[in-house]
C-alpha positions as CSV (number, residue, x, y, z in Angstrom):
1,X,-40.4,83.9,-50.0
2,X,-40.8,83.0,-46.3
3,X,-38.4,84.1,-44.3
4,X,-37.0,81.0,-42.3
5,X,-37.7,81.1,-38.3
6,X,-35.1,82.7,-36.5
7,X,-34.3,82.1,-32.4
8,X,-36.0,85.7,-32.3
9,X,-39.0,84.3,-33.0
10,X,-39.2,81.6,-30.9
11,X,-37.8,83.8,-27.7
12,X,-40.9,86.6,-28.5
13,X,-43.3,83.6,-28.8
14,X,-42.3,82.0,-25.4
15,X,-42.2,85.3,-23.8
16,X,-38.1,84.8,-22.8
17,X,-34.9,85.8,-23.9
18,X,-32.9,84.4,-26.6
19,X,-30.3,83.8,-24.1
20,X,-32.7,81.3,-22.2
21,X,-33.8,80.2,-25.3
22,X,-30.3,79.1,-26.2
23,X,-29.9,77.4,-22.9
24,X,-33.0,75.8,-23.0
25,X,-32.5,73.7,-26.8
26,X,-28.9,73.0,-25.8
27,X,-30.3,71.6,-22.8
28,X,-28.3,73.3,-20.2
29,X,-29.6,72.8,-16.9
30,X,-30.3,76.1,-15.3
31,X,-33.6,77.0,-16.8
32,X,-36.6,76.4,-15.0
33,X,-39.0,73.2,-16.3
34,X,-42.4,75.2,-16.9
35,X,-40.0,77.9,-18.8
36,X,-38.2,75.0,-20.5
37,X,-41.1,73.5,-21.7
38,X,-42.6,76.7,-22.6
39,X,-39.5,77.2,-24.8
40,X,-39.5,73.7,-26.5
41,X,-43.4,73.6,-27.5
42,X,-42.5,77.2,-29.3
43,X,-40.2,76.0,-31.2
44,X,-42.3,73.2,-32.1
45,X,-45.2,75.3,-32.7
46,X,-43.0,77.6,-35.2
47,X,-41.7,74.6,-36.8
48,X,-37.8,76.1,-35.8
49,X,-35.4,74.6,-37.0
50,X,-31.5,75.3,-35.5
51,X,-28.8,77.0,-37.8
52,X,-26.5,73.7,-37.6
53,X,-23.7,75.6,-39.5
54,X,-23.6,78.6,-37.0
55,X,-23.1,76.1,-34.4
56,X,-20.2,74.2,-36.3
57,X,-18.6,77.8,-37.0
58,X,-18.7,78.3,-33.7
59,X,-17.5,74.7,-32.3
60,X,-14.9,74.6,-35.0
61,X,-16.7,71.0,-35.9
62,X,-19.0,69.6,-38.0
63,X,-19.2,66.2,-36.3
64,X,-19.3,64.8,-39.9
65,X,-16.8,62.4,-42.0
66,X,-16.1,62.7,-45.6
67,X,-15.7,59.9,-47.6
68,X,-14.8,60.2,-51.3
69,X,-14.4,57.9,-54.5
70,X,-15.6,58.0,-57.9
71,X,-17.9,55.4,-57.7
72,X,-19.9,53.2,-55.4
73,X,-21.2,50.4,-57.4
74,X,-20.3,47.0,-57.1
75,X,-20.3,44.2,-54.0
76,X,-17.4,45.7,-52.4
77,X,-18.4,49.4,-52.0
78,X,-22.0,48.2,-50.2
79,X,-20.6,46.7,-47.0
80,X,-17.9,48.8,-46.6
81,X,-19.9,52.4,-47.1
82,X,-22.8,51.0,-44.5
83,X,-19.8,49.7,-42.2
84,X,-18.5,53.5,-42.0
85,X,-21.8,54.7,-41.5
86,X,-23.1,52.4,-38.4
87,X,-19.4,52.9,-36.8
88,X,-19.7,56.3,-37.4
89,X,-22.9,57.1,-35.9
90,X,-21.5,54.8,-32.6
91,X,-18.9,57.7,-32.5
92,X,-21.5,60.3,-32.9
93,X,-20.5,61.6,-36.7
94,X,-22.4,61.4,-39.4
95,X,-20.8,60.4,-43.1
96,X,-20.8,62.7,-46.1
97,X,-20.5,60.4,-49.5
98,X,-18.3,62.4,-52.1
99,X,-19.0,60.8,-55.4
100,X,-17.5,62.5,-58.0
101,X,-13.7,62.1,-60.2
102,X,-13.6,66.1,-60.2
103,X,-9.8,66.2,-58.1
104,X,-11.4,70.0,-56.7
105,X,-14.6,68.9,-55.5
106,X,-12.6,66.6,-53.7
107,X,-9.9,69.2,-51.8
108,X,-12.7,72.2,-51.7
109,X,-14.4,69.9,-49.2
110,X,-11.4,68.2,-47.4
111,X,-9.6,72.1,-47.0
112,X,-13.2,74.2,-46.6
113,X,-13.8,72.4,-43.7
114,X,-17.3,70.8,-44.6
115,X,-16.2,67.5,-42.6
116,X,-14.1,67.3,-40.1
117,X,-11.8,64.6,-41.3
118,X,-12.1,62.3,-44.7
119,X,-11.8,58.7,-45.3
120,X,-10.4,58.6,-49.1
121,X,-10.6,55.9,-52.0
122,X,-8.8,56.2,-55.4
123,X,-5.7,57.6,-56.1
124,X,-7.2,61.0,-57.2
125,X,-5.3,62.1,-54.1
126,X,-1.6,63.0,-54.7
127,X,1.3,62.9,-52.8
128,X,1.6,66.7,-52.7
129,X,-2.1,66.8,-52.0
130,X,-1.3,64.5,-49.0
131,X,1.5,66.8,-47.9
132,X,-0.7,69.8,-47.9
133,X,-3.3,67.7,-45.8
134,X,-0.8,67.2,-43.5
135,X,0.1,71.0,-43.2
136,X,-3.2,72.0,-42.8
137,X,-3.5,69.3,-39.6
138,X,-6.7,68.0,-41.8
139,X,-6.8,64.0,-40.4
140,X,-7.6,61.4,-43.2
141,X,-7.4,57.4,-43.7
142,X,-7.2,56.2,-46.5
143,X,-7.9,52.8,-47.8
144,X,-6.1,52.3,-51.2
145,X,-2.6,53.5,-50.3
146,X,-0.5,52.3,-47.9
147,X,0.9,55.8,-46.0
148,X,1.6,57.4,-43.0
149,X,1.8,60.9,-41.5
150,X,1.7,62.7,-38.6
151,X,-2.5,63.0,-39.0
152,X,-2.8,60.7,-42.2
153,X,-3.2,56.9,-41.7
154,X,-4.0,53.9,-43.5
155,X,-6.1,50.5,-43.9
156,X,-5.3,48.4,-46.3
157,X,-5.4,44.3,-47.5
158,X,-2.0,42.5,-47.5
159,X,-2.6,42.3,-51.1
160,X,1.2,41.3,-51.6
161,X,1.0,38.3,-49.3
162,X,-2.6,37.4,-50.8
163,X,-1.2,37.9,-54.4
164,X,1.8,35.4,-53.4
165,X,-0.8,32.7,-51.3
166,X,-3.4,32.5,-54.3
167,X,-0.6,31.9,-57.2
168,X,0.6,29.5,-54.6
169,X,-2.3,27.7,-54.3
170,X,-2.9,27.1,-58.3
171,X,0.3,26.5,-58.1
172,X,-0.1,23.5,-55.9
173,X,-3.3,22.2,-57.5
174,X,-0.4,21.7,-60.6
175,X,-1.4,25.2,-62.8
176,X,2.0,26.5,-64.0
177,X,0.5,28.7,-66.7
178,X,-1.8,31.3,-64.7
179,X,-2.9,34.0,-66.4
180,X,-3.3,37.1,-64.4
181,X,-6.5,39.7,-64.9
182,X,-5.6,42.7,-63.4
183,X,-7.6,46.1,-61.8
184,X,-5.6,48.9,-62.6
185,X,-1.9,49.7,-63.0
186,X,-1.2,52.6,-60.1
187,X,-4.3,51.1,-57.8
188,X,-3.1,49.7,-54.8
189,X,-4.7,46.6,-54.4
190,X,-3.8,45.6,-58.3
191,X,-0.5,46.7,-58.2
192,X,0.6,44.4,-54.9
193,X,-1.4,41.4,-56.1
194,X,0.3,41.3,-59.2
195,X,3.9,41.5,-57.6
196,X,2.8,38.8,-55.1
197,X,1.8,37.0,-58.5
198,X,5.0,37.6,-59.8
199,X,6.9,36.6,-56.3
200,X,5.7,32.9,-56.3
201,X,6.2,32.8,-59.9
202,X,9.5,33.4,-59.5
203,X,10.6,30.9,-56.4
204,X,8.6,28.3,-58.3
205,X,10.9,28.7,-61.3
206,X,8.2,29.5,-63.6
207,X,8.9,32.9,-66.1
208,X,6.9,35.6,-66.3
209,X,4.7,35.1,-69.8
210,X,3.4,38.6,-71.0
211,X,1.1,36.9,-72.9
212,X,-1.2,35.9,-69.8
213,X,-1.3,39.5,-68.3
214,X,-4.9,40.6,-68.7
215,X,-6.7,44.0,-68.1
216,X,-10.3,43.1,-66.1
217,X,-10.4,47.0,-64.6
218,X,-11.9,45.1,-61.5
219,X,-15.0,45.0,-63.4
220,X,-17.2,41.9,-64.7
221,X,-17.6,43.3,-68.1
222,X,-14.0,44.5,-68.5
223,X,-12.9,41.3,-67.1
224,X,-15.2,39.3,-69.8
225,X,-14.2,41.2,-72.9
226,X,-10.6,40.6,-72.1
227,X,-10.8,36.6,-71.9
228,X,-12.5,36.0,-74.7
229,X,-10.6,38.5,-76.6
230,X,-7.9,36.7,-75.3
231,X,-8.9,33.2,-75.8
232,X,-10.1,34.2,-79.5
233,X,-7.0,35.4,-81.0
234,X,-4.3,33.3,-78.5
235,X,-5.3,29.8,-80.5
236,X,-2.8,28.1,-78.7
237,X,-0.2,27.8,-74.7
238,X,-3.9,28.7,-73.3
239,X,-3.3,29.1,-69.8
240,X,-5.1,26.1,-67.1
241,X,-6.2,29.1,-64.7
242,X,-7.4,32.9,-64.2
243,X,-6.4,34.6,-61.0
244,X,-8.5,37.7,-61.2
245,X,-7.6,41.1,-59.5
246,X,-10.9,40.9,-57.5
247,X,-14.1,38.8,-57.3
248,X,-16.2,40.9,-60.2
249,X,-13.3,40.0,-62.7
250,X,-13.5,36.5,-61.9
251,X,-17.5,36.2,-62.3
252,X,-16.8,38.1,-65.8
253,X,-14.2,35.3,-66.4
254,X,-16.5,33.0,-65.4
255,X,-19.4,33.7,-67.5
256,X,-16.8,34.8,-70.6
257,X,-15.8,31.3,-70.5
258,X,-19.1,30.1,-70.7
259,X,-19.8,32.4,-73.7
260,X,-17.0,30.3,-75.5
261,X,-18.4,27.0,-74.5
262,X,-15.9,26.2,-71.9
263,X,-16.8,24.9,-68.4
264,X,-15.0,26.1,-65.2
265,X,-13.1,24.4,-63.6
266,X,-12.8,21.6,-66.1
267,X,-12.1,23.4,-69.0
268,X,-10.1,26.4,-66.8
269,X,-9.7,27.0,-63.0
270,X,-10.9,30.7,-62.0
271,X,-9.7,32.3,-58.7
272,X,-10.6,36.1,-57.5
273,X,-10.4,37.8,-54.2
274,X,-12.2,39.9,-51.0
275,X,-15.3,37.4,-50.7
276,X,-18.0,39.6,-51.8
277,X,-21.3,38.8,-50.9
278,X,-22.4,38.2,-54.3
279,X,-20.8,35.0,-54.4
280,X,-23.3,33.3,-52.4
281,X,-25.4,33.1,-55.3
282,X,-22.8,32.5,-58.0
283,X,-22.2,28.8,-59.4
284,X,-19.6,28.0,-59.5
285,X,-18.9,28.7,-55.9
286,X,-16.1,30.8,-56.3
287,X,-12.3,30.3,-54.7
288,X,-11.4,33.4,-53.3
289,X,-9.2,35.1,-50.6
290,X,-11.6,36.1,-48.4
291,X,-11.0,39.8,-47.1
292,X,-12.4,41.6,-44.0
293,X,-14.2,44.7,-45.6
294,X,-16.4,45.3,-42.9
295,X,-13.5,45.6,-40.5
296,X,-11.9,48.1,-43.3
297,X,-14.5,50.4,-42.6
298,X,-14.7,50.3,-38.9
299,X,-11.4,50.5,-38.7
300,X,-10.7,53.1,-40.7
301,X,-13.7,55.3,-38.7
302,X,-11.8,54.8,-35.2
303,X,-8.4,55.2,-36.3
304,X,-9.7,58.6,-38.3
305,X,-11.8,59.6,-35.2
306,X,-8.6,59.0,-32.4
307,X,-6.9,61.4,-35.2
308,X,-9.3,63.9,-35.0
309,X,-9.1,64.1,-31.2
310,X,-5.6,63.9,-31.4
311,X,-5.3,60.7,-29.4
312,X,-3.0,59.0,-32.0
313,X,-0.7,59.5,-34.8
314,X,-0.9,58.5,-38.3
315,X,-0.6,54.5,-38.3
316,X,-0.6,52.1,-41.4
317,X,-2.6,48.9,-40.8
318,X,-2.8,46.0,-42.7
319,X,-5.4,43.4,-42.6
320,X,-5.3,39.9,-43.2
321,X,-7.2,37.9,-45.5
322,X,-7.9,34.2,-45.6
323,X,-8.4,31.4,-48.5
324,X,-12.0,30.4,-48.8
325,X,-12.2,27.3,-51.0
326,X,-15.0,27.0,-53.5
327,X,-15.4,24.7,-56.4
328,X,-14.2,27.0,-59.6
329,X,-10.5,25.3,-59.4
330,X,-9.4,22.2,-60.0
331,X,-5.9,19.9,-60.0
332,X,-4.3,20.3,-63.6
333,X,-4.4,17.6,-65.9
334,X,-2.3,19.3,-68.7
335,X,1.1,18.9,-68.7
């Protein structure tokens, strides 16, 4: 095997030191211009290519972020991956993706120092792991947990508000039996929708019913299965509307009811949340609380970057999101 170009070999091919040879790729300004340029087309020539890890051992930084789930498909992932990457790359850092539900993978690269700070998604990620984090001075964001440390911070939805506003919203239109399709139970997101669920059940006087509690696993197909499961073995008390943990769970609520024959919203109002994309092209147009995932991601780059260069500590923000009417619900006619 070749052995890989060294800054030797380009110092003995310009005729210089390796010392000028240094100074003249990191572009410091006391070489001459002829020697400079005799320097650069050498390494050129030789194809050299600079041992980027010597230099981060070095530095003590990478100039890369780490961000880490188990998966990145679906509409939400998209625009919030490629918003961490452009605001990234306006900071100067570049992203590593950690894709992967192996919990070591995960702390090998947040405590081996491969990135220089990690933006973290799913709950993979303990307490105690957070802890050690924090005694290791290792800055992180996360944005599926609401928590704060000395270098740890948060950006999150106001899921519990948004939970409340979209119950209160069927609510209005006259639904008093909603059924509820949730993500998962421990997720964030899931969990504080479905208290703000139970919330403005509860002031409107209207009991909890087990019955209408759904599983949708924020998925389309998960979310599918489970209504017409549902609406095949519950014959009768159907509910007049689905309030889905997220956007893909109401699409698979959607087009489950359609599977059965029923039309939405006349047969059955369907709500979901964060807006996705996607919905431009779904009919129905979708009623959904519209959530700013973009801003997520830029927001969680800055606040992870002013950690890094220990201009901040840990904060906790919580963005707002906004009702976006569509045509998938209508007033109630059953009583």
């Amino acid at each position: 095997m070749k052995n890989r170009v060294t800054i030797h070999d380009v110092a003995k091919e310009a005729g210089v030191s390796i010392a000028t040879v240094s100074k003249a790729l990191n572009d410091i300004n006391v070489v001459k211009p002829a020697t400079k340029a005799r320097v650069l087309e050498a390494a050129k020539r030789l194809h050299y290519v600079p041992n980027v890890m010597g230099k981060q051992l070095k530095s003590g930084e990478t100039k890369m972020l780490g961000f880490y789930t188990n998966t990145i498909s679906g509409p939400y992932f998209s625009p919030l991956v490629e918003a961490i990457a452009k605001e990234a790359e306006k900071l100067g850092y570049g992203v590593n993706v950690f894709i992967t539900s192996d919990k070591q993978v995960i702390i090998n690269s947040i405590m081996g120092n491969v990135v220089d700070g990690i933006i973290g998604f799913e709950d993979l990620i303990d307490e105690q792991d957070i802890a050690a984090i924090e005694h290791e001075q290792i800055s992180a964001v996360f944005i599926d947990r609401k928590t704060t440390r000395k270098t740890v911070g948060s950006v999150v939805f106001d899921s519990f508000t948004t939970g409340e506003k979209a119950t209160n919203y069927l609510l209005s239109q006259g639904h008093k039996r909603i059924a509820f399709v949730s993500g998962f139970q421990g997720v964030y997101d899931s969990d504080e929708r479905f208290a703000g669920y139970c919330k403005a059940l509860k002031l409107a006087g209207i009991p909890l019913e087990k019955e209408l509690l759904l599983e949708g696993k924020f998925e389309e197909k998960a979310a599918f299965q489970a209504v017409e499961n549902f609406l095949t073995q519950q014959k009768n008390n159907w509910p007049t509307a689905f309030l889905a943990g997220n956007d893909l769970s109401a699409i698979g609520i959607v087009k489950g009811l359609k599977a059965l024959n029923y039309k939405v919203p006349q047969d059955f109002s369907v709500m979901g949340f964060d807006g996705i994309d996607l919905l431009e092209y779904f009919e129905p147009k979708l009623t959904t609380i519209k959530n700013p995932i973009e801003e997520q991601g830029r927001l969680a780059v800055h606040h992870l970057v002013d950690l890094i260069d220990n201009k901040t500590q840990g904060k906790s923000f919580e963005l707002k999101g906004r009702l976006v009417e569509g045509k998938s619900v209508k007033k109630c006619e059953r009583k």
